[in-house]
C-alpha positions in Angstrom: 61.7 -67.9 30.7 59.7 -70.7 33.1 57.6 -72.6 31.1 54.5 -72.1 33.4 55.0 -67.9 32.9 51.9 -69.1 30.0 48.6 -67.4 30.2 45.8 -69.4 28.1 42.6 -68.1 27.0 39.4 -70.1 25.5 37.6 -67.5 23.3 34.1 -68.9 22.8 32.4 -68.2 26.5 35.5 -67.0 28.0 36.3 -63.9 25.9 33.9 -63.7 23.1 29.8 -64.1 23.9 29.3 -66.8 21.3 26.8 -68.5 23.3 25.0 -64.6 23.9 24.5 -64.3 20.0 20.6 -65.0 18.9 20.4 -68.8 17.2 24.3 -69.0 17.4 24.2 -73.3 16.8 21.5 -72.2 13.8 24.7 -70.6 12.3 26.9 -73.1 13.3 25.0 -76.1 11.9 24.6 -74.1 8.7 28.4 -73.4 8.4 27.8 -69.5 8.9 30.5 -67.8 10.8 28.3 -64.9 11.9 28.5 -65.3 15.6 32.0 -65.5 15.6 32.2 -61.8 14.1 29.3 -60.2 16.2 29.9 -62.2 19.6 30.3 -59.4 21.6 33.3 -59.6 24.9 32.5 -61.1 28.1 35.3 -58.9 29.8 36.5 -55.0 29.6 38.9 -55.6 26.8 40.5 -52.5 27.3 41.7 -53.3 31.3 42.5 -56.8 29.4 44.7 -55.5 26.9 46.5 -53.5 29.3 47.1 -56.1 31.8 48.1 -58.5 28.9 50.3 -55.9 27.9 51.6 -55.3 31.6 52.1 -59.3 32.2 54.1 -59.9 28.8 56.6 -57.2 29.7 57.3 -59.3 33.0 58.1 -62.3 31.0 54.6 -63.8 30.7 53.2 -65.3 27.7 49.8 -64.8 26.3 48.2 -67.7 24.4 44.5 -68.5 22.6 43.6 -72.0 22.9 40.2 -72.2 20.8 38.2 -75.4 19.0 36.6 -75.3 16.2 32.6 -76.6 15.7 32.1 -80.4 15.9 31.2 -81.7 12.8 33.0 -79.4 10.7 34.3 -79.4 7.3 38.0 -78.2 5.8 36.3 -74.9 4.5 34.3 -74.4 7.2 37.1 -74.7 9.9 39.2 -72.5 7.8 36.2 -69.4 8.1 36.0 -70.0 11.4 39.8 -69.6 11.9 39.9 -66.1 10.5 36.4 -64.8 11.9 37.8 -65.7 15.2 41.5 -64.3 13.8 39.7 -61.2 13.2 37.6 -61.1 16.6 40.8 -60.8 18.3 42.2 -58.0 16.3 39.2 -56.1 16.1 38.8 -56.1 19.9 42.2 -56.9 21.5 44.5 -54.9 18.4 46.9 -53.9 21.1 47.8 -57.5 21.8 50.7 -59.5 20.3 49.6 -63.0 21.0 52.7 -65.2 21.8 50.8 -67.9 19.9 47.0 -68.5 19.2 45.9 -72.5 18.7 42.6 -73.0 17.0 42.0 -76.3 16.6 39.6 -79.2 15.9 36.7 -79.4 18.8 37.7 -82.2 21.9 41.7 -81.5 21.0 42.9 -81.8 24.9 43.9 -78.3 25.4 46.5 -79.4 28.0 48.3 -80.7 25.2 48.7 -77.5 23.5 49.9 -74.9 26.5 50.7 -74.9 30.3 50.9 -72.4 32.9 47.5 -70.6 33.4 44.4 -71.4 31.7 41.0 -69.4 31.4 38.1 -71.4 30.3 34.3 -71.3 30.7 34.2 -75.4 30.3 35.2 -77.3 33.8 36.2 -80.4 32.1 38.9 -78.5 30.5 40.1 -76.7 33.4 39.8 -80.5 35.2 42.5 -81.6 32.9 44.5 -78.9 32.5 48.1 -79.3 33.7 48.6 -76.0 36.0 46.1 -73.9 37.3 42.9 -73.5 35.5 40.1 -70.4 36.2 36.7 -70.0 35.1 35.6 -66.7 33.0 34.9 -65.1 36.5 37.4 -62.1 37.7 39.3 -62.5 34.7 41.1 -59.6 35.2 41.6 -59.5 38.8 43.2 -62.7 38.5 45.5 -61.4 35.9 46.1 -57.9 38.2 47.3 -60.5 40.8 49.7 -62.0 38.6 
């Protein structure tokens, strides 16, 4: 399999509304995962699911590059792991992810995947090593593929 068959996703802003959710850094700053849960998508994640789905049987793999808040703590990081663990599997269940990252906030995401990366932040897609989109057309990108 060639290395750059990757697909990478950012959740917050890409997939998942954080930044939509009412006082979402009031949560944050009060180590509250609620956004995370409620966020509601930013695409149609059943077309998603089934081009995911589509691409993965041609040899593509599907990866979640998320960060965590700044100025976190060990506890706080590990809710925020499996709030955003259980956003995907409540709204994407049909997908198998070939591996999800979630680590600390500012990790270089071109460290952690290659290929194809969807993210709502342009200094990430700046540095990303391959081609880098921002959260609009998601899926006709993807139906391109």
């Amino acid at each position: 399999m060639m290395m750059n068959r990757e697909i990478n996703f950012d959740l917050d802003g890409t997939l998942a509304d954080l930044y939509g959710v009412d006082n979402w850094l009031d949560y944050l700053v009060n180590k509250d995962t609620t956004p995370y849960e409620i966020a509601k998508p930013l695409v149609n994640l059943s077309s998603l699911a089934r081009v995911l789905n589509r691409l993965q049987r041609n040899g593509y793999r599907v990866c979640v590059i998320s960060w965590l808040t700044k100025n976190s703590t060990k506890e706080y990081d590990e809710a925020v792991t499996l709030a955003k663990l259980g956003w995907l599997a409540k709204h994407l269940p049909s997908v198998k992810w070939d591996k999800i990252n979630i680590v600390a906030y500012g990790t270089p995401k071109q460290t952690l995947g290659c290929g194809i990366l969807f993210d709502d932040e342009e200094p990430n897609r700046t540095a990303w090593n391959g081609v880098a989109y921002d959260v609009n057309n998601i899926i006709e990108i993807l139906k391109n593929l």
